[in-house]
N, C-alpha and C positions, 0 to 999 in steps of 0.2 A: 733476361734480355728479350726472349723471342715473346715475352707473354707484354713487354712495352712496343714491342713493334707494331703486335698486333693491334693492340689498343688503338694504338696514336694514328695506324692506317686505317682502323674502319672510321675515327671520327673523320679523318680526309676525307674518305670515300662518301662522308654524309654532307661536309659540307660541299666540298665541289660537284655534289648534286645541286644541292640547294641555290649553288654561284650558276650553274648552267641554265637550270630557271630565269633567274632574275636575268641574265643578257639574252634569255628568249624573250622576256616581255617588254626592254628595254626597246629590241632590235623593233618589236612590233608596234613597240609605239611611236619610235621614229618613223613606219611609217605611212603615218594618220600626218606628217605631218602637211603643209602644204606649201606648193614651189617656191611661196614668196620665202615662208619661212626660211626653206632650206636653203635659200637663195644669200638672205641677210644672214644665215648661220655659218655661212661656209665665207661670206667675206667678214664676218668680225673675226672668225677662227684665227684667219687666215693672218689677219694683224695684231691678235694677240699670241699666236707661234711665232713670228718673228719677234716681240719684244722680248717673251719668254730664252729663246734662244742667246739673245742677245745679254741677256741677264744669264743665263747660264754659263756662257765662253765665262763672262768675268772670275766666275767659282774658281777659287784656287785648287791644286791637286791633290792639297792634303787637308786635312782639318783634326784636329785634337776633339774627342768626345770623354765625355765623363758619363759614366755609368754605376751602377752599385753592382755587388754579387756577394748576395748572402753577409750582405749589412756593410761590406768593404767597398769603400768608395775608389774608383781604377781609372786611372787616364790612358787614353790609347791615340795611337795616330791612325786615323782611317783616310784611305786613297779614293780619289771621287772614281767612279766606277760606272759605266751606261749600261743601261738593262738592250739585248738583244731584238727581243721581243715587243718592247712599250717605250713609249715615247718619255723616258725620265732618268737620270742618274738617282748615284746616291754616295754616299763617304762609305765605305764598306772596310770595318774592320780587321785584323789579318786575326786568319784561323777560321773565314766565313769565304763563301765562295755565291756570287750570283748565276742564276742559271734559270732560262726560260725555258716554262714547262709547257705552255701554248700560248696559240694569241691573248694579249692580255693579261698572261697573268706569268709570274715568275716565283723563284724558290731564294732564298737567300738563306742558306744553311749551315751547319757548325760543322764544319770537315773530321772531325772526330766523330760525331756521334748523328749523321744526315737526316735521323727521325729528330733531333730536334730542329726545328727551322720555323722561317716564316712567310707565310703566302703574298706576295704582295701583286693588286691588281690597283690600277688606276682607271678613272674613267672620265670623259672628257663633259667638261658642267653643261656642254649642249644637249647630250643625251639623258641626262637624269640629276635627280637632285639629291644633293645631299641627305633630306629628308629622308630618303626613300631608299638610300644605300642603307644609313644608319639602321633603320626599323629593319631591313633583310637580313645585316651583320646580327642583331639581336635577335629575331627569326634563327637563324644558324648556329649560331649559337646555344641556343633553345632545344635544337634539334639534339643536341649531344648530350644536352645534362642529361642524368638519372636524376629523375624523379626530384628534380628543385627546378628553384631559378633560374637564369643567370643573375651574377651581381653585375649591379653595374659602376662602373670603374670612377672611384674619384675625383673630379676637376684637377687634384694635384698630382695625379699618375698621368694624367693624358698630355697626349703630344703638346709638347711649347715650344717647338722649334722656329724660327724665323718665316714670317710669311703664313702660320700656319693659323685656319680659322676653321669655327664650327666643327667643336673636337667631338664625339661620343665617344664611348667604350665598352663591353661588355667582356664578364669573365666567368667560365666554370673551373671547377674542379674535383680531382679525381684522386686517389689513393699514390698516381705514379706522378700525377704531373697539374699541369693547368693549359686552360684553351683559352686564348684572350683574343679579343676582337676591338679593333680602331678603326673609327671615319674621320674622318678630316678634309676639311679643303688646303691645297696649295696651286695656287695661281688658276688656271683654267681646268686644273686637274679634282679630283677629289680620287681619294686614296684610301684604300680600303686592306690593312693588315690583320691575319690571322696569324699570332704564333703559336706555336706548340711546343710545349715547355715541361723539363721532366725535372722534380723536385731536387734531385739529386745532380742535378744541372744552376739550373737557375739563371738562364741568359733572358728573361723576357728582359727586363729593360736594356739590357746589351743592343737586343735586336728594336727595341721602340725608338734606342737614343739613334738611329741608324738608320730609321723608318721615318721620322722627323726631319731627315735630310732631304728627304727626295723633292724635286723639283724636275720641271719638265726640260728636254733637254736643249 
């Protein structure tokens, strides 16, 4: 146990170096931008948060998710759930718990076993483009293989939730587990999930089919 902890905490420690990066060049490039810009950026924001909003009250409380684990197809009831931290809910499973770990970014974790979980950061499509999430998720990714690839993830594993557009994905793996990484746009948002997944577990699609939900709030 103490030799998976260790693991799955120094890939953390690699990638949310690499995530602190990318919202330093993000933040700096917001700003080159110029007044008028931020002018016109701050009132389309401003009425696409309200329709968003307004599209979120509608979300019912609960929603039914279908997941697999270790080939077993499992129906669950998940409760919509608002993240602390970021502007987005999600239907959150029972036996997971959300919980914000700084600005932007959140933990959504298996309450049995907290090393496995999954990072989830949103970012708002004024500030950066999907493009550019995607190549850094794959960058990050990158950072943790030994000595390969990453693979990179299927069209039929990636997020096909409602609303959801411009999927990537990237995946390693390791002796105890797997590090999978998703981009995706939803509404004004694009969303950017790492989970960390230990063989002997086996929730990444538990936690994708859940991460597919998110919407802004």
């Amino acid at each position: 146990m103490k030799k998976t902890w260790l693991l799955f905490a120094s890939i953390t420690l690699a990638i949310s170096m690499l995530t602190a990066c990318n919202s330093t060049d993000k933040a700096n490039d917001n700003e080159d931008k110029t007044d008028s810009q931020v002018e016109t950026t701050d009132e389309t924001t401003g009425e696409e948060t309200e329709a968003e909003q307004t599209t979120t009250q509608k979300r019912d409380s609960e929603k039914t998710l279908t997941y697999s684990v270790k080939k077993e197809v499992i129906e669950d009831t998940a409760i919509l759930t608002e993240s602390d931290e970021q502007n987005f809910s999600l239907y959150k499973l029972d036996g997971f718990s959300l919980k914000g770990d700084k600005p932007r970014m959140d933990s959504l974790y298996l309450d049995d076993n907290p090393t496995v979980y999954m990072k989830v950061e949103t970012i708002s499509k004024d500030e950066a483009s999907v493009e550019i999430i995607a190549k850094n998720m794959k960058e990050s990714i990158a950072s943790v293989s030994i000595n390969k690839e990453p693979i990179e993830i299927g069209k039929d594993k990636l997020p096909q939730g409602e609303g959801v557009l411009n999927t990537s994905g990237f995946q390693t793996t390791f002796e105890l587990g797997t590090v999978s990484g998703y981009v995706f746009e939803q509404g004004n948002l694009i969303v950017r999930l790492t989970i960390f997944d230990q063989k002997s577990v086996n929730l990444t699609d538990a936690f994708l089919k859940m991460g597919e939900t998110i919407a802004s709030k």
